[in-house]
C-alpha positions as CSV (number, residue, x, y, z in Angstrom):
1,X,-31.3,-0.4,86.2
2,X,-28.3,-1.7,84.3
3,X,-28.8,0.5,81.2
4,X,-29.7,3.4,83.5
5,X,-25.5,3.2,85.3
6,X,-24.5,2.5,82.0
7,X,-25.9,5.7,80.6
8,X,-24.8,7.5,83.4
9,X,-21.5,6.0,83.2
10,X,-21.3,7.3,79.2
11,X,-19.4,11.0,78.8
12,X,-21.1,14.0,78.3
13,X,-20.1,17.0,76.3
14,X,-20.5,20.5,77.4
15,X,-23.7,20.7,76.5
16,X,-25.1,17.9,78.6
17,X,-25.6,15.6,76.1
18,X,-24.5,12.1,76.2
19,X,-21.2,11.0,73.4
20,X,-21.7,8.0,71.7
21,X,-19.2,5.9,70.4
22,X,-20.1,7.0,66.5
23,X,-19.7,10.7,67.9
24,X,-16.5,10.2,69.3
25,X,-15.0,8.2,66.6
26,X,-16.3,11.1,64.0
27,X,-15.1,13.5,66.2
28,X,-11.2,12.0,66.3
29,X,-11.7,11.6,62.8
30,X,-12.7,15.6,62.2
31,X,-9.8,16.4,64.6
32,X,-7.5,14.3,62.6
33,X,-8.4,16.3,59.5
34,X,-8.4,19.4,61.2
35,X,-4.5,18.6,62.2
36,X,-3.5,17.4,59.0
37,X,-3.5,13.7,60.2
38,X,-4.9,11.4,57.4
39,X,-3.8,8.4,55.5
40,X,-0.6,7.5,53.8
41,X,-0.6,9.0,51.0
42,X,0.1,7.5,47.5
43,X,3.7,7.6,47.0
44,X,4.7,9.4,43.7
45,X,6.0,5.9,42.6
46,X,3.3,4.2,43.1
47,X,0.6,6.5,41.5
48,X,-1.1,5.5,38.1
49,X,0.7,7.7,34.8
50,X,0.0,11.4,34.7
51,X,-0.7,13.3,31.7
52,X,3.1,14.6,30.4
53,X,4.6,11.6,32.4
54,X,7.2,10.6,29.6
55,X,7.9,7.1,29.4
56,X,11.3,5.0,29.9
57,X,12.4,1.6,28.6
58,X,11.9,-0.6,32.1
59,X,15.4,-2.1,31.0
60,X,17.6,1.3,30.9
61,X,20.7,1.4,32.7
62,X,19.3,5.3,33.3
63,X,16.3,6.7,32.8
64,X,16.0,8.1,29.5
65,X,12.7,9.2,27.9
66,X,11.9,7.7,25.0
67,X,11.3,9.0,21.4
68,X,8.9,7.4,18.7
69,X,12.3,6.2,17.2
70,X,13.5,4.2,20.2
71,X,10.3,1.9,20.1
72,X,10.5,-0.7,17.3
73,X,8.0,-3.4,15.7
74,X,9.5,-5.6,18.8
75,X,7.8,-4.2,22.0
76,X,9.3,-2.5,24.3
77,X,8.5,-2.8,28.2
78,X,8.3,0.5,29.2
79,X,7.4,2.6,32.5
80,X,6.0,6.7,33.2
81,X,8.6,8.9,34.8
82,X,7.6,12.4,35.9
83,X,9.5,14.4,33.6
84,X,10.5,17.3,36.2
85,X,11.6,15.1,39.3
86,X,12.6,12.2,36.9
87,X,10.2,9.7,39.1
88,X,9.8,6.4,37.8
89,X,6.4,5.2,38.6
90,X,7.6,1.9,39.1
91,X,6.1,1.3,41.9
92,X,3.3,-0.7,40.8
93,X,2.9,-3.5,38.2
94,X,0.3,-2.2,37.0
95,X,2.3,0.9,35.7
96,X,4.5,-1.5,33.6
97,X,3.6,-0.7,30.0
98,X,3.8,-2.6,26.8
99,X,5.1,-0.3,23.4
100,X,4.8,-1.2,20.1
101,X,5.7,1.1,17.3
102,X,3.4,0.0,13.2
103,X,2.5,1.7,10.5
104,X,-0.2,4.4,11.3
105,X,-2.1,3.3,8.4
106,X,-2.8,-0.1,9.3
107,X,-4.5,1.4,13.4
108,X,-8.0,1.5,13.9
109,X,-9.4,4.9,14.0
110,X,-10.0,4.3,17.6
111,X,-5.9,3.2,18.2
112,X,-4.8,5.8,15.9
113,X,-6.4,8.8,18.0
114,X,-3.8,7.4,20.6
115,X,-1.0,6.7,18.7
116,X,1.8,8.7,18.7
117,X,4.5,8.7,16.1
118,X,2.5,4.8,15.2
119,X,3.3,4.2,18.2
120,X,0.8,2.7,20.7
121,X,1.5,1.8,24.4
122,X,-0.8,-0.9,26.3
123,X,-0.6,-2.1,30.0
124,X,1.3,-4.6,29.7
125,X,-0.6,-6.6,32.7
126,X,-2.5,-9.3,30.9
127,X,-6.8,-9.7,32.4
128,X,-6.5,-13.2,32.6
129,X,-4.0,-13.8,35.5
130,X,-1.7,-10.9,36.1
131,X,1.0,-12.1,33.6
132,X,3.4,-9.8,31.8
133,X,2.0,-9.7,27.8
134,X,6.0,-9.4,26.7
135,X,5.8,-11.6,23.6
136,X,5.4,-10.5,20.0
137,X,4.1,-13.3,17.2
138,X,5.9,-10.5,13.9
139,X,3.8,-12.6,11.1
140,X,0.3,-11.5,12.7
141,X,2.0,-8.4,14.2
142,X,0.3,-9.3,17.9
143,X,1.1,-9.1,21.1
144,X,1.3,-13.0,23.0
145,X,0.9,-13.2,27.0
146,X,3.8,-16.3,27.0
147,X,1.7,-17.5,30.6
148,X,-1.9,-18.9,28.7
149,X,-1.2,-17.9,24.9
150,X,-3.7,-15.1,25.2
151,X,-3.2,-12.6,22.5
152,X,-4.4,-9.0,21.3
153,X,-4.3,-6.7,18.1
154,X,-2.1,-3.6,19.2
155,X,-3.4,-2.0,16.0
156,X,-6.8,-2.5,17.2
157,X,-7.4,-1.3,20.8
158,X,-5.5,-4.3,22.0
159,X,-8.3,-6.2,21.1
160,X,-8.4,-9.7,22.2
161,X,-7.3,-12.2,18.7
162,X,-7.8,-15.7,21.0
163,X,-6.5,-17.3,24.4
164,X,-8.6,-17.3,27.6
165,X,-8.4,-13.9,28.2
166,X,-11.8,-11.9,28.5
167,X,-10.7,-8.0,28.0
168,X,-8.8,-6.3,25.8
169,X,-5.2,-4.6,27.2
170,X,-6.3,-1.2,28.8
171,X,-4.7,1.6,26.1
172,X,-2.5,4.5,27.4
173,X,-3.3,7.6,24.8
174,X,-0.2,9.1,23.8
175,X,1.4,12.3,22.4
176,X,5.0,13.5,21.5
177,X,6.3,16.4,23.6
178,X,9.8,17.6,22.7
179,X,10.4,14.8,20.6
180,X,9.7,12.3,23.3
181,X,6.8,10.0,24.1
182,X,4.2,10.8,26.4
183,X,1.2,10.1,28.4
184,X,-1.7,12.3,27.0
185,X,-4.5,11.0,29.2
186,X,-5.2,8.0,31.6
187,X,-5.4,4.4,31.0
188,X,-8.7,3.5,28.9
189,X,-10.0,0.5,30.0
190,X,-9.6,-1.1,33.5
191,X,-6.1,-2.1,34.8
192,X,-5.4,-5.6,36.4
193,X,-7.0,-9.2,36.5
194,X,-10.6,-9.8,34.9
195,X,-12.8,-11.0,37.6
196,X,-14.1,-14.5,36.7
């Protein structure tokens, strides 16, 4: 008797048919589509690099793109701006990424299809906890996370030299447009902490 009021007490569509609760939920969701309501959507800061995104030292009093010159043996910290609005895309950490400019004879075949100008660019988000990989060890020519001592060959796909860490750095191809540095495809690899 109970399920029978509660049935009756349930709407019906035109049609005479009972709406459930899934029905009306996908129906407000359809209807939300159909008006143009949907999720926030990503923030121009905050999405990942785009291809021609050119890149800017993180530490620039303005935002200046940066040539193969500008980067050094010392790494630079850098981050992807959209060239035509000039939006830095700093709005995630995992954006941050780590420059280094060597010798394009001494890259792996794999590094040196990325390279640009010798230089190579690397997230600079370490896999083992989240630290920033900012340190440089010149005699090995490696990068150094200064939080565990984990360290990677930036001649070598970032590839991991010793330290707890568990992945290599995920590599950012790049290519020179106008004399500047920029992003020729996405990240390879995956961006953030390792799970354990």
């Amino acid at each position: 008797m109970e399920r029978a009021n509660a049935d009756a007490a349930r709407p019906r569509c035109a049609c005479g048919q009972q709406v459930t609760r899934r029905a009306a939920l996908g129906g407000l969701a359809g209807w939300g589509l159909v008006c143009g309501i949907t999720g926030a959507a990503a923030e121009p800061a905050d999405e990942r690099p785009q291809v021609g995104d050119q890149l800017v030292a993180i530490d620039a009093a303005a935002p200046t793109a940066l040539s193969p010159g500008d980067v050094s043996i010392t790494p630079v910290l850098a981050w992807p701006m959209e060239p035509a609005s000039n939006v830095v895309r700093s709005g995630s950490r995992l954006n941050k990424i780590v420059l280094v400019r060597l010798d394009p004879a001494t890259l792996a075949a794999q590094t040196q299809a990325r390279a640009a100008g010798g230089v190579v660019a690397y997230s600079a988000i370490c896999p083992h906890a989240g630290c920033e990989v900012n340190g440089w060890v010149a005699e090995q020519r490696i990068l150094e996370c200064p939080c565990h001592n984990s360290r990677y060959d930036p001649g070598n796909a970032a590839a991991i030299v010793d330290g707890p860490t568990t992945r290599a750095l995920a590599a950012l191809p790049l290519k020179i447009v106008e004399g500047k540095l920029a992003v020729a495809a996405a990240f390879v690899g995956r961006l953030g902490i390792a799970p354990t």
